[in-house]
KEZALUM-860535 format. One record per residue (C-alpha): x, y, z; residue number from 1; residue in three letters. Coordinates in pm, whole numbers, plus 50000, padded with zeros to 5 digits. Each point is the difference from the previous one (the first is absolute). Example, Ala and Ser with C-alpha at 12.3 -4.5 7.8 and 13.67 -1.06 7.14 Angstrom:
REM KEZALUM-860535
<<51230 49550 50780> 1 ALA>
<<50137 50344 49934> 2 SER>
//
This chain:
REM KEZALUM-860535
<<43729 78256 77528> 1 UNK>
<<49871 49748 50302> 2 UNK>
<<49765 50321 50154> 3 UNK>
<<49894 49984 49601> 4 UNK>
<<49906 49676 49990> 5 UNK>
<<49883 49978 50350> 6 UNK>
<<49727 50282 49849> 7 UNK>
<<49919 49819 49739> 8 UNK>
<<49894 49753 50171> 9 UNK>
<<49812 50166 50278> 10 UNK>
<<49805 50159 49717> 11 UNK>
<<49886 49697 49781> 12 UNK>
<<49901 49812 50348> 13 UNK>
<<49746 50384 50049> 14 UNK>
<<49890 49968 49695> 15 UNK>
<<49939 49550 50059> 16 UNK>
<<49859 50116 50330> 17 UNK>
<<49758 50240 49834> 18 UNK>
<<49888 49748 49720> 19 UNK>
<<49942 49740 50232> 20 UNK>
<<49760 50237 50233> 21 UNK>
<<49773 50095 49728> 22 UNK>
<<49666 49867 50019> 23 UNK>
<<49862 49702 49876> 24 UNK>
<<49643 49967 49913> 25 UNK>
<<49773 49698 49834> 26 UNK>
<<49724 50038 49774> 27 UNK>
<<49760 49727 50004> 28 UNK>
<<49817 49924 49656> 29 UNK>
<<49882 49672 49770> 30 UNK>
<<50173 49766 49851> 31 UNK>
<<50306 50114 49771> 32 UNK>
<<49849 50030 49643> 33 UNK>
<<49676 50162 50126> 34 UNK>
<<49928 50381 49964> 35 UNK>
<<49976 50043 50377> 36 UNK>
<<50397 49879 49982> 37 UNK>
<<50049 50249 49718> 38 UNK>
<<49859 50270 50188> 39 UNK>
<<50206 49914 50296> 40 UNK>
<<50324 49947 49840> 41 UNK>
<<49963 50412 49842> 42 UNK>
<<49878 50099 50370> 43 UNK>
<<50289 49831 50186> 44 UNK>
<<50304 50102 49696> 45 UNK>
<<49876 50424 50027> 46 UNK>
<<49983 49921 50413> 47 UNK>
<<50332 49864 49993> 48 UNK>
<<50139 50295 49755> 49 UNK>
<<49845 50286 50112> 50 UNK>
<<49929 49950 50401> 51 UNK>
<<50350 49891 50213> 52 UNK>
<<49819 49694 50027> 53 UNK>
<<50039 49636 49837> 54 UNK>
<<49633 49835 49911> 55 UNK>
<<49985 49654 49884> 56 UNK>
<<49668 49782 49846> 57 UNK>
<<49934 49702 50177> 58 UNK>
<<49767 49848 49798> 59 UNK>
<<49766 49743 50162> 60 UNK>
<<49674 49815 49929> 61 UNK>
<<49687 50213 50032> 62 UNK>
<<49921 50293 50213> 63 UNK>
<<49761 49772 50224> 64 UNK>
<<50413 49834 50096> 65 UNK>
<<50135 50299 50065> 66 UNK>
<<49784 50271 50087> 67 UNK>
<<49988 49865 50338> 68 UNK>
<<50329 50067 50056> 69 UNK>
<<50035 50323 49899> 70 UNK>
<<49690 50069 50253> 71 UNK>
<<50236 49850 50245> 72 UNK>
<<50282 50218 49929> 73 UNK>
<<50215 49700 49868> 74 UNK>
<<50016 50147 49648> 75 UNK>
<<50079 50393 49928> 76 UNK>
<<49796 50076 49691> 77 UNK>
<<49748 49796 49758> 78 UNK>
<<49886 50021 49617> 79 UNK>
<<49634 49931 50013> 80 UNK>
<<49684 50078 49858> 81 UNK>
<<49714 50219 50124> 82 UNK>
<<49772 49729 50007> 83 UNK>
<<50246 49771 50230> 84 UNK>
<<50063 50275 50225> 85 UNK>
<<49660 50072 50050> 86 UNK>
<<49909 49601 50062> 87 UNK>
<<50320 49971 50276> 88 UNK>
<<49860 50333 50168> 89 UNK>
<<49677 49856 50007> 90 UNK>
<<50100 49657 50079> 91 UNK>
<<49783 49925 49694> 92 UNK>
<<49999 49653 49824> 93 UNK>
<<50325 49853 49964> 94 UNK>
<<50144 50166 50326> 95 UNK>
<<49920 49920 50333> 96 UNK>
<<49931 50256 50223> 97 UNK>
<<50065 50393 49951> 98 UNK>
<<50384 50108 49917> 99 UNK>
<<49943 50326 50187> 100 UNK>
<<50358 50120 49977> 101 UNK>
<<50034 50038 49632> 102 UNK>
<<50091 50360 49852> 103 UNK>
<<49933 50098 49729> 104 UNK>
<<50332 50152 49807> 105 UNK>
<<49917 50110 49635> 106 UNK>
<<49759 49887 49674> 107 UNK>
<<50210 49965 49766> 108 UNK>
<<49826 49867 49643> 109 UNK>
<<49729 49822 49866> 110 UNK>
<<50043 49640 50013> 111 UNK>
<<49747 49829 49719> 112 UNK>
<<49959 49635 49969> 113 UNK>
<<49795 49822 49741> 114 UNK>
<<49982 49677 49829> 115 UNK>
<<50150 49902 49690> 116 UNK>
<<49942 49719 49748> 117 UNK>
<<50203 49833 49680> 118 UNK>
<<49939 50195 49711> 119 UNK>
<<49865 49664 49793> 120 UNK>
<<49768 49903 50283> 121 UNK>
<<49625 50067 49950> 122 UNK>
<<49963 50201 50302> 123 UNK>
<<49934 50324 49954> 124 UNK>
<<49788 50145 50283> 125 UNK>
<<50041 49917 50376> 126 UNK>
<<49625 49802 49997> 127 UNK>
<<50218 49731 49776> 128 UNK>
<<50227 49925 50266> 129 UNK>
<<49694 49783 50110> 130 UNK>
<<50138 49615 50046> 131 UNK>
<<50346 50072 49909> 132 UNK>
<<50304 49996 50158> 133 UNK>
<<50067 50271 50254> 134 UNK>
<<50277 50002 50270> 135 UNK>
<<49858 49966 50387> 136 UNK>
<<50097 49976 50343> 137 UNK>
<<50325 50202 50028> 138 UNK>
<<50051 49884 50316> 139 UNK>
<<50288 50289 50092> 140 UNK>
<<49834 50260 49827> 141 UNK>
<<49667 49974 50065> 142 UNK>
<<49903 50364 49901> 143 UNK>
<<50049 49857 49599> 144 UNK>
<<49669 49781 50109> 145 UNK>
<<49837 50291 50078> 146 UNK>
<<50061 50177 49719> 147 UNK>
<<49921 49761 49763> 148 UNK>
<<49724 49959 50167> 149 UNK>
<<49872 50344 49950> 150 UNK>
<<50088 50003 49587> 151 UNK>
<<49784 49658 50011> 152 UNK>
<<49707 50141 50192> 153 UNK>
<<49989 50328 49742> 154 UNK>
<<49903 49763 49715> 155 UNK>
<<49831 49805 50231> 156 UNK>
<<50143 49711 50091> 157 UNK>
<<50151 49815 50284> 158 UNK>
<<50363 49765 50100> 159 UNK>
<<49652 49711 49916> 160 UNK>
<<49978 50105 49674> 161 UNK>
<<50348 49914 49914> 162 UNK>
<<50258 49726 49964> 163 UNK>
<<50205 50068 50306> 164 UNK>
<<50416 49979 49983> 165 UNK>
<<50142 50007 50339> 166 UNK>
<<50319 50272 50020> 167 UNK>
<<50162 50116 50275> 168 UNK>
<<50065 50364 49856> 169 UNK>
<<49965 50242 49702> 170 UNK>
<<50319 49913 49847> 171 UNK>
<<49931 49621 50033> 172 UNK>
<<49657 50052 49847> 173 UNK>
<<50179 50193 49697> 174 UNK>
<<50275 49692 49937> 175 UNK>
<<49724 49796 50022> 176 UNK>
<<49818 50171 49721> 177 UNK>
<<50338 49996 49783> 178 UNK>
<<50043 49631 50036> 179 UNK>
<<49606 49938 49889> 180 UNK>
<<49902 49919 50330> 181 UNK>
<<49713 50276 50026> 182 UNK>
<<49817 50193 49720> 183 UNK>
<<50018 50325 50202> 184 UNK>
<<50301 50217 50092> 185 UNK>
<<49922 50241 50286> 186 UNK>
<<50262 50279 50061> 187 UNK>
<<50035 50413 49992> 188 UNK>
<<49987 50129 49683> 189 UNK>
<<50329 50153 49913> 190 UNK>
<<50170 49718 50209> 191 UNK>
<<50325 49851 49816> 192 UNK>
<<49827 49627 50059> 193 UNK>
<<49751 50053 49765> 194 UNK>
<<50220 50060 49740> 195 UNK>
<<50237 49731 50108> 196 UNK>
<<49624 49752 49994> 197 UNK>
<<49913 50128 49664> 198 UNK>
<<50307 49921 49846> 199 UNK>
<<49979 49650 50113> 200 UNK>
<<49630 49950 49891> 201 UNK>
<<49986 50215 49675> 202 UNK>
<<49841 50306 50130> 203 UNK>
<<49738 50115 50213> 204 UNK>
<<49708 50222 50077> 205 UNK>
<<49843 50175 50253> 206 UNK>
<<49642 49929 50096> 207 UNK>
<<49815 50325 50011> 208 UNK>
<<49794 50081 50348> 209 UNK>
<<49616 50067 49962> 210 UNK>
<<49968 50358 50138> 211 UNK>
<<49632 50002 50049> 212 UNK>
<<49878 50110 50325> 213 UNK>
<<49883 49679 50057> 214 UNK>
<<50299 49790 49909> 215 UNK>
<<50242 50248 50201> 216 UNK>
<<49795 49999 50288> 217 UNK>
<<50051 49608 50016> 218 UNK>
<<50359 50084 50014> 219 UNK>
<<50009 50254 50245> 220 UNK>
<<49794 49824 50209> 221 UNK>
<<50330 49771 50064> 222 UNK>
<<50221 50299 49946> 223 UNK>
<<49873 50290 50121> 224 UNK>
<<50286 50249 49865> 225 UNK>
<<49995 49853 49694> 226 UNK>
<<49989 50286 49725> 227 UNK>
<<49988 49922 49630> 228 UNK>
<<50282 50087 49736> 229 UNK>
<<49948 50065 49622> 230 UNK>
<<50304 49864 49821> 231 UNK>
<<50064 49995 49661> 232 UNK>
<<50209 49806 49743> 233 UNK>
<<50384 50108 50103> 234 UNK>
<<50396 49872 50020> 235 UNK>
<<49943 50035 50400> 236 UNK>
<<49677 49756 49997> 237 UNK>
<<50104 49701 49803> 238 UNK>
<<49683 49801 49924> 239 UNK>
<<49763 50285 50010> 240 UNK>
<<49874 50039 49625> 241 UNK>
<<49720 50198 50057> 242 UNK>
<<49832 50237 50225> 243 UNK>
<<49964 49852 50308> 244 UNK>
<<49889 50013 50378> 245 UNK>
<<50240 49901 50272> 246 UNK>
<<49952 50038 50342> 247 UNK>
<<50231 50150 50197> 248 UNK>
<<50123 50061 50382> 249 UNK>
<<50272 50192 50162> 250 UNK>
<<50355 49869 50115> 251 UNK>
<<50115 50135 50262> 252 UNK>
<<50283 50003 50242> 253 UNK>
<<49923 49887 50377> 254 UNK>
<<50200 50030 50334> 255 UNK>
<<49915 49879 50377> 256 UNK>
<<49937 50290 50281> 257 UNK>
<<50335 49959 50175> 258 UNK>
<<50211 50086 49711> 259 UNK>
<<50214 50334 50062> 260 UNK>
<<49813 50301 49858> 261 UNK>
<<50373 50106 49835> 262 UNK>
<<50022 49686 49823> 263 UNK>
<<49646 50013 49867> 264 UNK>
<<50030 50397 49876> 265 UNK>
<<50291 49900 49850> 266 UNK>
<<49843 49699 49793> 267 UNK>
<<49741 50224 49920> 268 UNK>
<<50193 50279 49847> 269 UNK>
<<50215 49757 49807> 270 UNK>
<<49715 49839 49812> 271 UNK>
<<49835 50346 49980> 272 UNK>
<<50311 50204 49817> 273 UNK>
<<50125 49689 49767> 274 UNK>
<<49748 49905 49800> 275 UNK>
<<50256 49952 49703> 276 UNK>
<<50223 49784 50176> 277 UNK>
<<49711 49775 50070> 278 UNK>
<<49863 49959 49639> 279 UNK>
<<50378 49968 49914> 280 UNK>
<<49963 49691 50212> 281 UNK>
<<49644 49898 49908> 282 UNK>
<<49798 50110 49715> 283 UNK>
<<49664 50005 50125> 284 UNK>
<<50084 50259 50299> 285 UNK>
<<49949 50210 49674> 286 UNK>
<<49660 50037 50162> 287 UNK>
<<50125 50121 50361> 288 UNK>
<<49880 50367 50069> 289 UNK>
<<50188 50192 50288> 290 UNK>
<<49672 50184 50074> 291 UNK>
<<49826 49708 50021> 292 UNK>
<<50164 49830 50285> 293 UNK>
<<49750 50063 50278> 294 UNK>
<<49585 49861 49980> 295 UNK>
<<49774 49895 50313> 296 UNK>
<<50069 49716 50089> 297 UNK>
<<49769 49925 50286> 298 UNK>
<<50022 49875 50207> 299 UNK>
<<50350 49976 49990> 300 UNK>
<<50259 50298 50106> 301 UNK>
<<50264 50109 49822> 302 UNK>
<<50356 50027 50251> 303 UNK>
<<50083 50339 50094> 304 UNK>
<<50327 49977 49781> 305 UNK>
<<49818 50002 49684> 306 UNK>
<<49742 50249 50119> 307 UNK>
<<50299 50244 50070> 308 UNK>
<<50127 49953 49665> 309 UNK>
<<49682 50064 49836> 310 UNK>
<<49941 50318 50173> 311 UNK>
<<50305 50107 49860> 312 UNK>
<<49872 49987 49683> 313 UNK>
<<49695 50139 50022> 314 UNK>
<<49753 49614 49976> 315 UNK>
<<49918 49972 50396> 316 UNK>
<<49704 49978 50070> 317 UNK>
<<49855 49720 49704> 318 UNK>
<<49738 50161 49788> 319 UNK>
<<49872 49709 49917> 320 UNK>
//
């Protein structure tokens, strides 16, 4: 009975042993309550499940805080836009100096932000946003200035054109606009703030993009990726109640050139084969297409762990 026990033991400290090695990775992202955190949490949860490995979010201020470290190799992985990545390879704007060790991992959806007002307000266009309230600053996420910047310049305005309201970050900017503080709500369509702001403020709606050539190409001038999006009245965009032009960018998942090729391939193939357990998590990786994982990104590489994993399945090298 002691030789028993004595097993018993020996086992269940194995199997403690074993638990205790697995790997444990961080995701970087926004804020919790943004859609980059959303995106991350469904990432890190079919990572965790599906890999050997643990992945946690650790959310933080904005990329322009963090993405620094990652290049460093301080953080393992990072939630991020196209747009960001490109400005931190570039050392463009609001990053100093060229992050030349960040990988590219995977793209994994459209991320589309937009601008929202109160349903009883009189604006209806983004050209009445002129000498109103809009949120400013967002001193740790400074890639929200940016981006409002480029939805003010396609109707043709500037941050001097408006009444500016100093926030730190997008989801300080959005309880702002629930407590009356600002008269616009900026945020990713689909996101579950905006329905959490409208409910506080009696509804909202989405200000429509002018997708003229001339118009867009104000936009893209500040964000050159920028692509537009034709959305239409639906559960999945609260506040959109009509046709209407978005724009939209790619998330994507990042990594730093010293992280193990195994771990990478194995990150890869877990967001690649588990899409389900991802929307299960968050709705809007509804959008997420397997096959569409891989795009040129130059002039940043992509780490030789996703690259193997792609050429497994058929998407190495990008065709476009």
């Amino acid at each position: 009975m002691a030789a028993k026990s004595y097993l018993l033991v020996a086992a269940a400290i194995l199997i403690g042993a074993s638990g205790a090695s697995a790997q444990t990775l961080g995701i970087a992202s926004s804020a919790q309550g943004s859609f980059t955190f959303g995106a991350a949490s469904a990432i890190a949860k079919v990572v965790s499940q599906k890999s050997g490995m643990q992945m946690r979010v650790q959310a933080t201020g904005g990329s322009n805080i963090w993405m620094p470290q990652l290049n460093a190799g301080s953080l393992d992985f990072g939630a991020v836009t196209t747009f960001e990545t490109w400005l931190a390879a570039n050392g463009k704007l609001i990053y100093r100096g060229k992050n030349s060790n960040l990988r590219a991992v995977a793209i994994t959806v459209p991320l589309t932000p937009g601008i929202f007002v109160r349903k009883s307000s009189n604006i209806h266009s983004l050209k009445d946003l002129k000498g109103k309230r809009v949120s400013s600053g967002f001193t740790s996420q400074k890639i929200i200035g940016e981006l409002m910047e480029a939805h003010l310049a396609n109707a043709g305005l500037t941050y001097n054109d408006v009444t500016k309201v100093p926030a730190p970050n997008v989801v300080k900017a959005a309880d702002d606009f629930a407590r009356g503080k600002t008269d616009a709500l900026f945020f990713a369509l689909g996101s579950g703030k905006i329905l959490q702001a409208s409910a506080k403020v009696g509804g909202v709606r989405f200000l429509s993009l002018d997708s003229s050539a001339e118009a867009w190409g104000r936009l893209q001038k500040l964000i050159p990726m920028a692509y537009q999006m034709h959305v239409k009245p639906a559960k999945r965009f609260h506040g959109v109640e009509k046709p209407s032009t978005a724009m939209a960018y790619d998330l994507m998942v990042n990594t730093h050139a010293g992280q193990k090729e195994e771990t990478v391939y194995q990150v890869t193939k877990a967001i690649f084969e588990n899409k389900k357990g991802m929307v299960a998590v968050f709705k809007p990786m509804l959008a997420f297409k397997p096959d569409g994982m891989v795009k040129k990104l130059s002039p940043l590489p992509y780490h030789p762990g996703a690259i193997r994993l792609f050429k497994e399945k058929g998407l190495w090298p990008p065709k476009k």
